[in-house]
C-alpha positions as CSV (number, residue, x, y, z in Angstrom):
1,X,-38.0,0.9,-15.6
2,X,-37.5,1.5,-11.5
3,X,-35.0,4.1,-10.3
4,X,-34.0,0.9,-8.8
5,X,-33.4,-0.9,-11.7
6,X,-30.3,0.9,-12.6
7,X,-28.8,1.4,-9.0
8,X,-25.6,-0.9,-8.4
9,X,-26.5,-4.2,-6.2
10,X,-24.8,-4.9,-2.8
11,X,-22.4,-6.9,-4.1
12,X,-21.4,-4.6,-6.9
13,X,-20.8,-1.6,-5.0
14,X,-18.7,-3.8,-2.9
15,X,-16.8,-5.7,-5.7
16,X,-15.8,-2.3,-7.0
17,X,-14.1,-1.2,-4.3
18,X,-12.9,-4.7,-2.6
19,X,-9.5,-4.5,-4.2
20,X,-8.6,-1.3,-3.3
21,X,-9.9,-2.2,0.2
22,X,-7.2,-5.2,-0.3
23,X,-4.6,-3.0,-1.7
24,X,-5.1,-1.0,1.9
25,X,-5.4,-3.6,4.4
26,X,-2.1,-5.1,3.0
27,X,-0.1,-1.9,3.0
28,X,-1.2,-1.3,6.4
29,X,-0.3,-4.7,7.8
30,X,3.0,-5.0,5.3
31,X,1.0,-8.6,4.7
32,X,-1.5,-10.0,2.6
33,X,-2.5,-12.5,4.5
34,X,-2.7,-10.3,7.6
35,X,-4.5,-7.7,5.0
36,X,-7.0,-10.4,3.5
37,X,-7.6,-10.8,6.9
38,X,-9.2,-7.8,8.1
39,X,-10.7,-7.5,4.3
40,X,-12.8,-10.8,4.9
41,X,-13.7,-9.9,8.4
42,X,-15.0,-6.5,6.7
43,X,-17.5,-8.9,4.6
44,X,-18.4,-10.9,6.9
45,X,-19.8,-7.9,9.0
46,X,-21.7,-6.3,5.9
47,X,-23.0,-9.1,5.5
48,X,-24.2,-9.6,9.0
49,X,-25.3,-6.1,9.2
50,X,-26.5,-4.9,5.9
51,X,-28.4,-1.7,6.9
52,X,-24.5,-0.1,8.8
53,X,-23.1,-0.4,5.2
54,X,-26.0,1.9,3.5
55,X,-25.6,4.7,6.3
56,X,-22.3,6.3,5.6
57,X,-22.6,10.1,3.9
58,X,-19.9,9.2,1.2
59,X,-21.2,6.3,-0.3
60,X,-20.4,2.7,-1.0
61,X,-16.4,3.2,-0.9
62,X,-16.7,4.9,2.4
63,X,-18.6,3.0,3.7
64,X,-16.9,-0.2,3.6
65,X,-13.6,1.3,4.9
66,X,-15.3,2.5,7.7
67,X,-16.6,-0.8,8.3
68,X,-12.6,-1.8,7.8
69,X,-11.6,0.8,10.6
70,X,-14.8,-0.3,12.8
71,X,-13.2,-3.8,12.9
72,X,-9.2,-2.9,12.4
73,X,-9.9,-0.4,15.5
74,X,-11.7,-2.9,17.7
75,X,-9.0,-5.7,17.3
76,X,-6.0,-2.4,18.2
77,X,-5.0,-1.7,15.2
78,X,-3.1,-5.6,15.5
79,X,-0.8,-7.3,12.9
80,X,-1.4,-11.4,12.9
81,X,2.2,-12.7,13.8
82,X,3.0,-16.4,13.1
83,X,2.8,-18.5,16.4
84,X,6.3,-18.9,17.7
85,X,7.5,-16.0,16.0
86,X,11.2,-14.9,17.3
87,X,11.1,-11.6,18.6
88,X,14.0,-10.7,16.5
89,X,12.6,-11.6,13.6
90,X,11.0,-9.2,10.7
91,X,7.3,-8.6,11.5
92,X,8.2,-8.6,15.2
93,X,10.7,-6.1,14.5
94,X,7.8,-4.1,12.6
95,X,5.5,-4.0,15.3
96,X,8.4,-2.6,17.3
97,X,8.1,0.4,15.0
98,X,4.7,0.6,15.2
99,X,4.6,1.4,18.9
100,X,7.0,4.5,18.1
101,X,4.4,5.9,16.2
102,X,1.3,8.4,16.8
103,X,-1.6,6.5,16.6
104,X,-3.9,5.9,13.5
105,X,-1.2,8.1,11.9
106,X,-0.4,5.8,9.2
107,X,-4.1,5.2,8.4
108,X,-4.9,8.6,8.1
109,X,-1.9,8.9,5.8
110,X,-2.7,6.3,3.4
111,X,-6.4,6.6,3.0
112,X,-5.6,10.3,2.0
113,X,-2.6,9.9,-0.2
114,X,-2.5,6.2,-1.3
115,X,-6.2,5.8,-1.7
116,X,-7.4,9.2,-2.9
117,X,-10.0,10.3,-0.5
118,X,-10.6,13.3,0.7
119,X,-9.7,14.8,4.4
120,X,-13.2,15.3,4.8
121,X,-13.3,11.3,4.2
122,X,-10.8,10.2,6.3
123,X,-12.6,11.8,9.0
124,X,-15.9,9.8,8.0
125,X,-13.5,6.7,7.9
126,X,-12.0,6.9,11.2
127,X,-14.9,8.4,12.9
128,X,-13.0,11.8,13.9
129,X,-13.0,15.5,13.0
130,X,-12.0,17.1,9.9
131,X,-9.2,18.8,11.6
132,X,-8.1,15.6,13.7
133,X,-7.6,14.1,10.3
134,X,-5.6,16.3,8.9
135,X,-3.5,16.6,11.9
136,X,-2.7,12.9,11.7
137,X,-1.7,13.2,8.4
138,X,0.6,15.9,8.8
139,X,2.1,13.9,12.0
140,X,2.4,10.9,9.6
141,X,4.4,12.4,7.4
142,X,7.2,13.8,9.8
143,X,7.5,10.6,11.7
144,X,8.1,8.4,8.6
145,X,9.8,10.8,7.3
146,X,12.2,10.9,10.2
147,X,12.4,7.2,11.0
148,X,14.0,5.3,8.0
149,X,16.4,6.0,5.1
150,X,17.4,3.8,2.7
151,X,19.1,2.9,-0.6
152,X,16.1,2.7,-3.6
153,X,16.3,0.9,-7.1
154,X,14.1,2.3,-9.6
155,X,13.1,0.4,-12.5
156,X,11.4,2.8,-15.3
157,X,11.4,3.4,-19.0
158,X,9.9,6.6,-19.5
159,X,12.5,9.3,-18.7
160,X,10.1,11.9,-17.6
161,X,8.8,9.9,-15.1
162,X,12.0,7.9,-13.9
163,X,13.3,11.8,-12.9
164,X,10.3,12.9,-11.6
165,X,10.1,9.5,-9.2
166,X,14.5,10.1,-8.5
167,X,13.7,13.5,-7.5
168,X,10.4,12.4,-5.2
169,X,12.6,9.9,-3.3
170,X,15.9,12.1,-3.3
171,X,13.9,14.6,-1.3
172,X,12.4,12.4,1.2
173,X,16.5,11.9,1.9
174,X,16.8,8.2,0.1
175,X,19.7,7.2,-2.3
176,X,19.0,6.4,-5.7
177,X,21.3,3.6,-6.3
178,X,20.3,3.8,-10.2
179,X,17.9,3.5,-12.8
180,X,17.2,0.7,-15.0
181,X,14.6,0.9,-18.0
182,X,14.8,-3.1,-19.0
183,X,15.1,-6.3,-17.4
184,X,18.3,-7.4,-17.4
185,X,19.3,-3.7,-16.2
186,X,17.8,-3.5,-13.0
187,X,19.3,-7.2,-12.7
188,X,23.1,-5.9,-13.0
189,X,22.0,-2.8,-10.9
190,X,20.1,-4.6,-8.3
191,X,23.3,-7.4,-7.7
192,X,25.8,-4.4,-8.1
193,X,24.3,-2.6,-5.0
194,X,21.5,-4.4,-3.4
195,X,18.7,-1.9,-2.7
196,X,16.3,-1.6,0.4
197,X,13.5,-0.7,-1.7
198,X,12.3,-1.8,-5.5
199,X,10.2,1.5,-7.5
200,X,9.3,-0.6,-10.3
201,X,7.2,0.0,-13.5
202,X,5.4,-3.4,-14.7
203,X,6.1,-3.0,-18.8
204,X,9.5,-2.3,-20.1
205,X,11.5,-0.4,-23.0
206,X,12.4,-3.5,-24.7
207,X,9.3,-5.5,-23.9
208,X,10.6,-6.7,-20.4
209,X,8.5,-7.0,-17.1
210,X,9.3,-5.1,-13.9
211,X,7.9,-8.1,-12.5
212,X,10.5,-10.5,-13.3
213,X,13.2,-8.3,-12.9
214,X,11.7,-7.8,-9.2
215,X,11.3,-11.9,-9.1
216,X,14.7,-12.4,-10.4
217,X,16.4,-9.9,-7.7
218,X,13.7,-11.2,-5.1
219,X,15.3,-15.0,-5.9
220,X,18.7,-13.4,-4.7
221,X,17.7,-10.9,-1.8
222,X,14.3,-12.2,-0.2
223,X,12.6,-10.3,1.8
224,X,13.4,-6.8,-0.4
225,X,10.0,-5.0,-0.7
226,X,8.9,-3.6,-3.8
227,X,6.2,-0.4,-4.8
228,X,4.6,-1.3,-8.8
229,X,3.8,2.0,-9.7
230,X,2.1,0.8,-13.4
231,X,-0.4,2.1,-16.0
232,X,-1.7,-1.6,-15.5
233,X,-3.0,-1.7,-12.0
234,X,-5.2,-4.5,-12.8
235,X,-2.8,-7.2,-13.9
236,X,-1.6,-7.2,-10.3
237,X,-5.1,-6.7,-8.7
238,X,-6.5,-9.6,-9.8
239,X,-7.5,-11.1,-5.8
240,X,-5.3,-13.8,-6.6
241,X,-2.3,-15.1,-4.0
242,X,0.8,-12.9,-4.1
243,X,-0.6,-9.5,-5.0
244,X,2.0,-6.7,-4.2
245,X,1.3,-4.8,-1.2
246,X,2.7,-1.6,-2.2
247,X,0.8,-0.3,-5.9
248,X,0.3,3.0,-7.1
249,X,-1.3,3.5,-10.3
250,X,-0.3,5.8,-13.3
251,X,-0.7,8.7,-13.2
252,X,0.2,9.2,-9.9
253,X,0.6,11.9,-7.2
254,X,3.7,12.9,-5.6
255,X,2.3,12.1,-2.4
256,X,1.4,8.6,-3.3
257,X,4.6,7.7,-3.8
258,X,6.1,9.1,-0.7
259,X,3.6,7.8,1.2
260,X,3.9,3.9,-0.3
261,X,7.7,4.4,0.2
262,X,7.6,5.6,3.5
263,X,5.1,2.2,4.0
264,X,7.3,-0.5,2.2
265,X,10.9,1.0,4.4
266,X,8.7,0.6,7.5
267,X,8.3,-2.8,6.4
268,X,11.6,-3.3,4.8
269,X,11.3,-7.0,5.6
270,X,7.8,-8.1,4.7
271,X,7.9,-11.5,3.0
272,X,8.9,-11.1,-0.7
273,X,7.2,-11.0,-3.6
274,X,6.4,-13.2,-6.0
275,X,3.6,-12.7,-9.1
């Protein structure tokens, strides 16, 4: 048998890593269709061009979020609006934000702490130094940290892990408005103070979801954004409509979540979701 018998095709190097490319694009619009945008634009230039996608140093995954940042950069870093959008409403209020900030900032923040790679990586992904990247990062994290505070709902039934996530988000200077480890819980907890942000776990204590406690309070207060941080990433990556924007899998690094946080406040009125 050839060498090249066994190496991955095209395709399924990309179709590995085309949901986390999703998971990305949609955290750093705050949209999935904005999101699925850039991701099919990404295809569509592999696919036009597929000698760029074999160059990169750090393999396939790399390689295709450079191609991401190659296009994401040429357009200015743009979120898709809705024609006629009101300037006072959500998205326009986001992009409003977005001009506060250092630029490519945020990317450089969530390819290193939301997507795992490297520094070294980020710098292969953006097309800048080593120390440019990490200087971004760092510069990331004060100004979200800085900009927005907010009241947080978590929804978790290991105990461990519901203290560890109260403590993450105490320290970035949030409020905890409670904890809830079933459905019907983080129902009461959600209508007794309405949070800005939803930490929720996908399987419950009593055989609950997370989802449909965030569905149930989403039917109430649209337009509340919500971070699945789940053992089961992959019953909400499925490519189908209405993935979440904001998902951090089990086990997860401190970092992850304070980045995804820091993400779903800036776009604290993203369309809601439903799965």
């Amino acid at each position: 048998m050839c060498a090249n018998d066994t190496e991955p095709s095209l395709s399924e190097q990309v179709g590995t890593a085309l949901p986390y490319l999703r998971r990305y694009a949609r955290a750093l619009t705050g949209s999935q269709a904005s999101g699925d945008h850039y991701a099919a634009a990404t295809l569509e230039a592999i696919l036009d061009d597929r000698d760029a996608f074999g160059t990169s140093e750090g393999g396939p995954r790399v390689a295709l979020f450079a191609m991401f940042h190659g296009i994401w950069d040429s357009a200015g870093g743009a979120l898709h609006l809705p024609h006629n959008t009101s300037v006072d409403a959500p998205r326009a209020r986001a992009l409003r934000h977005l001009a506060r900030l250092t630029p490519r900032t945020r990317e450089a923040l969530l390819l290193q702490t939301v997507e795992g790679f490297t520094l070294d990586e980020v710098a292969q992904i953006l097309r800048i130094s080593g120390d440019e990247a990490a200087e971004l990062v760092a510069i990331a994290r004060a100004e979200m940290h800085d900009m927005v505070r907010g009241r947080v709902l978590v929804i978790e039934d290991e105990p461990i892990i519901a203290m560890e996530i109260e403590a993450i988000v105490t320290e970035m200077g949030h409020e905890v408005t409670g904890i809830a480890t079933t459905r019907d819980e983080a129902v009461a907890l959600g209508r007794a103070i309405p949070p800005d942000v939803i930490l929720a776990d996908i399987q419950l204590a009593d055989k609950s979801s997370g989802v449909d406690a965030v569905n149930d309070l989403g039917d109430e207060r649209p337009g509340t954004p919500v971070v699945f941080i789940t053992a089961f990433p992959e019953r909400l990556l499925t490519g189908q409509p209405n993935e979440p924007a904001f998902l951090i899998a089990k086990p997860f690094r401190p970092p992850q979540v304070v980045s995804a946080l820091s993400q779903a406040m800036f776009f604290a009125s993203s369309a809601p979701l439903r799965v």
